[in-house]
C-alpha positions as CSV (number, residue, x, y, z in Angstrom):
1,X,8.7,-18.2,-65.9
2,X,7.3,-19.6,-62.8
3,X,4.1,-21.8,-63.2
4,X,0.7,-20.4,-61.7
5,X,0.0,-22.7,-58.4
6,X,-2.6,-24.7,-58.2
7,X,-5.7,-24.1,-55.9
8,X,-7.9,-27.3,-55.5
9,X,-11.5,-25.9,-53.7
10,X,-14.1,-29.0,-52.5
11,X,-17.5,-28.9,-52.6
12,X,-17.0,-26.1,-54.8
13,X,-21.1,-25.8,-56.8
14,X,-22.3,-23.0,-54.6
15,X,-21.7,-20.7,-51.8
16,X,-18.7,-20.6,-49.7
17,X,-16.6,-23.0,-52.5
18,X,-17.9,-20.8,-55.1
19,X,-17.0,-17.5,-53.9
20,X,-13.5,-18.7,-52.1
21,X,-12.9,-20.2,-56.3
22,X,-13.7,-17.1,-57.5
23,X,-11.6,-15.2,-54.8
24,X,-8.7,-16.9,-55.4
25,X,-8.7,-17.2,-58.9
26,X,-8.8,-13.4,-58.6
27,X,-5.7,-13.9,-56.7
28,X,-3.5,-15.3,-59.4
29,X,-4.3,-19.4,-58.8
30,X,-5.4,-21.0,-61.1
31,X,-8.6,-22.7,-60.0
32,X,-10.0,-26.4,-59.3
33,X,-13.3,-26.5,-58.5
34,X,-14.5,-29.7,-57.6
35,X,-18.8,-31.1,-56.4
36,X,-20.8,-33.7,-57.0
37,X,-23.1,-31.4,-59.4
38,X,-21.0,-31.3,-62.4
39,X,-23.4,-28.4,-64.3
40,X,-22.9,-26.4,-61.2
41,X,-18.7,-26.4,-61.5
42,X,-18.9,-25.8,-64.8
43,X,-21.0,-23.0,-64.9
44,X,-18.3,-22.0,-62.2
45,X,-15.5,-22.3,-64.1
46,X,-16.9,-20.7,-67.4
47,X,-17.8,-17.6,-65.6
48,X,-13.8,-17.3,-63.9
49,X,-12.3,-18.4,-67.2
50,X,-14.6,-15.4,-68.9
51,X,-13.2,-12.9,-66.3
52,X,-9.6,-13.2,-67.3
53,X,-8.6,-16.0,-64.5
54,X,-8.1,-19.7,-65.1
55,X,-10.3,-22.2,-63.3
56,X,-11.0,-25.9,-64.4
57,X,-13.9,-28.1,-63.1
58,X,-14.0,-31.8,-62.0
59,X,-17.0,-33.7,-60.7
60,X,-15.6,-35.4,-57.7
61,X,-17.8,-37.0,-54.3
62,X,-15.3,-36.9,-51.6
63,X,-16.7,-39.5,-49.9
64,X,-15.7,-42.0,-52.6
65,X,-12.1,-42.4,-51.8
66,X,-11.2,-44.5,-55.1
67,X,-12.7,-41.6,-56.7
68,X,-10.2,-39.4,-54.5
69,X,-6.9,-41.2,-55.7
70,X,-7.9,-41.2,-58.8
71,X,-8.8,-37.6,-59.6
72,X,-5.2,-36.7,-57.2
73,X,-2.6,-38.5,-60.0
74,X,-3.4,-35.5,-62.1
75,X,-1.2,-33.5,-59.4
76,X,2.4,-33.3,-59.1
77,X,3.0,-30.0,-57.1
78,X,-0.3,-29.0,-55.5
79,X,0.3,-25.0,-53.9
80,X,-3.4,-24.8,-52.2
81,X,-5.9,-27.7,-51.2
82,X,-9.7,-25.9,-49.6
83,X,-11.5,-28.4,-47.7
84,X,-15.1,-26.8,-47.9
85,X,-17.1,-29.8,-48.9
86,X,-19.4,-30.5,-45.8
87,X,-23.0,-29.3,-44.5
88,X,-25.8,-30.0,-42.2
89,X,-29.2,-32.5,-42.2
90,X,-31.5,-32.1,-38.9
91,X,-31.6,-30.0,-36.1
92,X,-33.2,-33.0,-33.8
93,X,-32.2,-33.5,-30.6
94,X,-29.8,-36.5,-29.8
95,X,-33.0,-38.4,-27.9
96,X,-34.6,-38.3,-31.6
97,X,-31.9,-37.7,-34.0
98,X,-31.6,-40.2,-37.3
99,X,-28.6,-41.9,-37.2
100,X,-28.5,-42.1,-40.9
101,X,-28.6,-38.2,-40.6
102,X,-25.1,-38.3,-38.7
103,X,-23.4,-41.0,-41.0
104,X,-24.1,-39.4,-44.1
105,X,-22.3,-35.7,-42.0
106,X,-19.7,-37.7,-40.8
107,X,-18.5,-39.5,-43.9
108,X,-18.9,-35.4,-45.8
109,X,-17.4,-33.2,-43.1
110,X,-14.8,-35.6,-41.8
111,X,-14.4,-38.8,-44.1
112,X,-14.4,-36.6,-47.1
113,X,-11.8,-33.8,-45.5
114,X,-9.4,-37.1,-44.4
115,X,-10.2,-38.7,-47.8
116,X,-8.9,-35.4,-49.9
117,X,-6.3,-34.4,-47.5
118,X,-4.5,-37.5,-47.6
119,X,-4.6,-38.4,-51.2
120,X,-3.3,-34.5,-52.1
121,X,-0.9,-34.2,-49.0
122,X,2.1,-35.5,-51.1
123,X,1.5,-33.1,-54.3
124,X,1.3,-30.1,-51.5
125,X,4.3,-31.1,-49.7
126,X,5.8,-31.7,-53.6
127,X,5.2,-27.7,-54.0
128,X,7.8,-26.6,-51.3
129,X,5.2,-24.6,-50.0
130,X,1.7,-26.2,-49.6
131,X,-1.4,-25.1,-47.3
132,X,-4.4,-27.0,-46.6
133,X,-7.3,-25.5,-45.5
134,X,-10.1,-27.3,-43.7
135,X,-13.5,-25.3,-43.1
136,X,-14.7,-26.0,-39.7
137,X,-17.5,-24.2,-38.4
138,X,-18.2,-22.6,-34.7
139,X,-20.2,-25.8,-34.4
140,X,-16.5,-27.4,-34.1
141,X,-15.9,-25.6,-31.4
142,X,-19.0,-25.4,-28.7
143,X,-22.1,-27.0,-28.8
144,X,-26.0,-26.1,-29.3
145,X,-28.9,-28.0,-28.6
146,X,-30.2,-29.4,-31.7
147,X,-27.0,-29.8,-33.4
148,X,-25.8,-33.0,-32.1
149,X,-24.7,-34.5,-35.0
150,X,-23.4,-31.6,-37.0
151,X,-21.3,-30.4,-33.8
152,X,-20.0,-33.6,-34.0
153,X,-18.7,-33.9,-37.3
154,X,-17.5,-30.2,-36.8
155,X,-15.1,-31.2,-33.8
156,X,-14.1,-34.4,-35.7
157,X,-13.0,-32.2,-38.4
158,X,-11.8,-29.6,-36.1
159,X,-9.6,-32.3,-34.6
160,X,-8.3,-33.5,-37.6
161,X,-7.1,-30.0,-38.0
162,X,-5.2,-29.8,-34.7
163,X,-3.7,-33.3,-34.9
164,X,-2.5,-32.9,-38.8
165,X,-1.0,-29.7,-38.0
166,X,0.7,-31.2,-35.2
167,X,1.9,-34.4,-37.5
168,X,3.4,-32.7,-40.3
169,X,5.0,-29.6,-38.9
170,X,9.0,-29.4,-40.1
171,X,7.3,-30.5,-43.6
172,X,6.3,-27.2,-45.8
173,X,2.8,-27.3,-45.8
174,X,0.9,-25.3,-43.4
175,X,-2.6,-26.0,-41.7
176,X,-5.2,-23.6,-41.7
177,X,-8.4,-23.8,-40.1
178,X,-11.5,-21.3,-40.5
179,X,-14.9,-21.8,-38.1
180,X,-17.5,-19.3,-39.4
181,X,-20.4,-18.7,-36.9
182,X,-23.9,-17.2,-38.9
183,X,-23.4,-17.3,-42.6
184,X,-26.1,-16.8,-45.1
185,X,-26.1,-18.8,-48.3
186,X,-28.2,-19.9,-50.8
187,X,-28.8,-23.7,-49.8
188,X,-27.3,-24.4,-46.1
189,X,-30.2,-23.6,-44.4
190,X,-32.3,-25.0,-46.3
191,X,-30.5,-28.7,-47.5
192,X,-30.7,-28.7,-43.5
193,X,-33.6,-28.5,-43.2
194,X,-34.8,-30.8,-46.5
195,X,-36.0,-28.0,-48.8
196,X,-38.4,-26.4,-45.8
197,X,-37.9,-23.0,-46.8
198,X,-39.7,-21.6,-43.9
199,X,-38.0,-23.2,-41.5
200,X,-34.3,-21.8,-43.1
201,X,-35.4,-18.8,-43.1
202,X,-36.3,-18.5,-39.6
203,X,-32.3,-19.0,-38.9
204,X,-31.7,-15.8,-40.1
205,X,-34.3,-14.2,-38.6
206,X,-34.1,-10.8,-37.2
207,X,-30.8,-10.9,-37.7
208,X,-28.6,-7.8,-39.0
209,X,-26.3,-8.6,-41.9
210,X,-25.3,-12.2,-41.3
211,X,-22.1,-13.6,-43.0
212,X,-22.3,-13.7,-46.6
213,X,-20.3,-16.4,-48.4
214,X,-17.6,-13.8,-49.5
215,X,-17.3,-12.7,-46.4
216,X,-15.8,-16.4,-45.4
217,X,-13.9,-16.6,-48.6
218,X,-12.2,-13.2,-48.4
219,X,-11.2,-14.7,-44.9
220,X,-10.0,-17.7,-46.4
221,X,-8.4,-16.0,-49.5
222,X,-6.4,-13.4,-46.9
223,X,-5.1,-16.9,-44.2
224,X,-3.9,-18.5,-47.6
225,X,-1.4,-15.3,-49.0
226,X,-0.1,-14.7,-46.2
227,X,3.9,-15.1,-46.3
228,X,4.4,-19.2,-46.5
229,X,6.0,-18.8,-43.0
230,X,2.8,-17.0,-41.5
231,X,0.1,-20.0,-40.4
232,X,-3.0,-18.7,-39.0
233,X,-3.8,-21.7,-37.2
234,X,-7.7,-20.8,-36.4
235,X,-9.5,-17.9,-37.4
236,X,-13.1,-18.2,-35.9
237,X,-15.1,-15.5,-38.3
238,X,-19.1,-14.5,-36.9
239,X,-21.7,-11.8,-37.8
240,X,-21.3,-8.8,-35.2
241,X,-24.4,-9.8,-34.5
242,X,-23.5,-13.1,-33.3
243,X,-21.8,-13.4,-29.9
244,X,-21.8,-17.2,-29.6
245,X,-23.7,-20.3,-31.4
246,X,-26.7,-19.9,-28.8
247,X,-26.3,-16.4,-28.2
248,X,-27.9,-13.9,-31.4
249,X,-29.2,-10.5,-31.5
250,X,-32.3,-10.3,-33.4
251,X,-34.2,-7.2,-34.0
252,X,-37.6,-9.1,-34.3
């Protein structure tokens, strides 16, 4: 009897991780959820666990890469690694924006991607048939004033998409890369914008039916079972409503 693969999901306490957990566990993996807020994951894990599927939890920071290694020798064969652990702080412009702001979103959306990726890569290539995932954003792919610093760690992790794909092709792991536009969650907004409820909600403004975040994870749970030799190199996902990262209907 063939053993249930492995699905490892980062930043995995809310939103997107949660419902791309809970998709795939649906799917027949058997689930790793992994964030800093331990409660969060295990509430998580519980509640797939209770529904039939199989899920564990782990506390894990990506950023801490000793952290990293150490939670990866629990993997031999790895079948699915989600890089979702990321976000935004600010929406200043470069003339005023806190440098501390764009550290801290570097070391998450890249450092921590690089850090997880490179400590797994050899249990996903162990598998025969591996597939990272790395969650981009649109913000990886064009710019908008007064997201310097998250448009930058989006093409960093963007790029670190392209080039790993080119690096390890031959090998049988592919390298899938989603870049939602518009997506309403519980907390992205507003950990952007430091608990300012007001000012998240004004994102969303006006604006019909924005992404949900299992609208992203039924994207993400589609790319990863597809037939191993299918590799849907980019799929860039928006709300109809959304024609570019500065361009939005809004019906108020």
């Amino acid at each position: 009897m063939a053993a249930t693969p492995i699905a490892v999901i980062t930043g995995a306490s809310s939103g997107i991780g949660a419902a791309t957990a809970r998709q795939l566990a649906a799917a027949g993996y058997r689930v790793v959820v992994t964030a800093r807020r331990k409660d969060r994951i295990e509430a998580l894990a519980a509640e797939i666990n209770e529904a039939g599927h199989q899920a564990t939890a782990y506390e894990l920071d990506v950023t801490d890469r000793d952290a990293v290694n150490e939670f990866a020798t629990a993997f031999r064969t790895l079948a699915v690694l989600v890089n979702n652990a990321g976000g935004a702080l600010g929406a200043d412009p470069v003339a005023s924006g806190d440098p501390a702001d764009w550290r801290q979103m570097y070391e998450t959306n890249v450092i921590g991607t690089l850090n997880v990726t490179q400590a797994l890569l050899p249990a996903l290539t162990a598998s025969g048939d591996g597939t990272v995932v790395i969650l981009s954003s649109t913000a990886g792919l064009s710019t908008y004033e007064g997201g310097g610093g998250y448009v930058a760690a989006k093409h960093g992790e963007h790029v670190l998409a392209e080039t790993l794909r080119l690096e390890i092709v031959g090998t049988p792991v592919r390298v899938i890369e989603v870049a939602p536009g518009m997506v309403k969650t519980e907390e992205f907004a507003t950990t952007r914008f430091r608990g300012d409820t007001e000012k998240a909600a004004k994102v969303y403004a006006g604006v019909d039916a924005p992404l949900t975040a299992d609208d992203v994870a039924d994207t993400i749970s589609w790319a990863v079972t597809r037939p191993s030799h299918v590799n849907i190199d980019l799929l860039v996902v928006r709300p109809r409503a959304q024609a570019s990262n500065s361009k939005v209907h809004r019906t108020t």
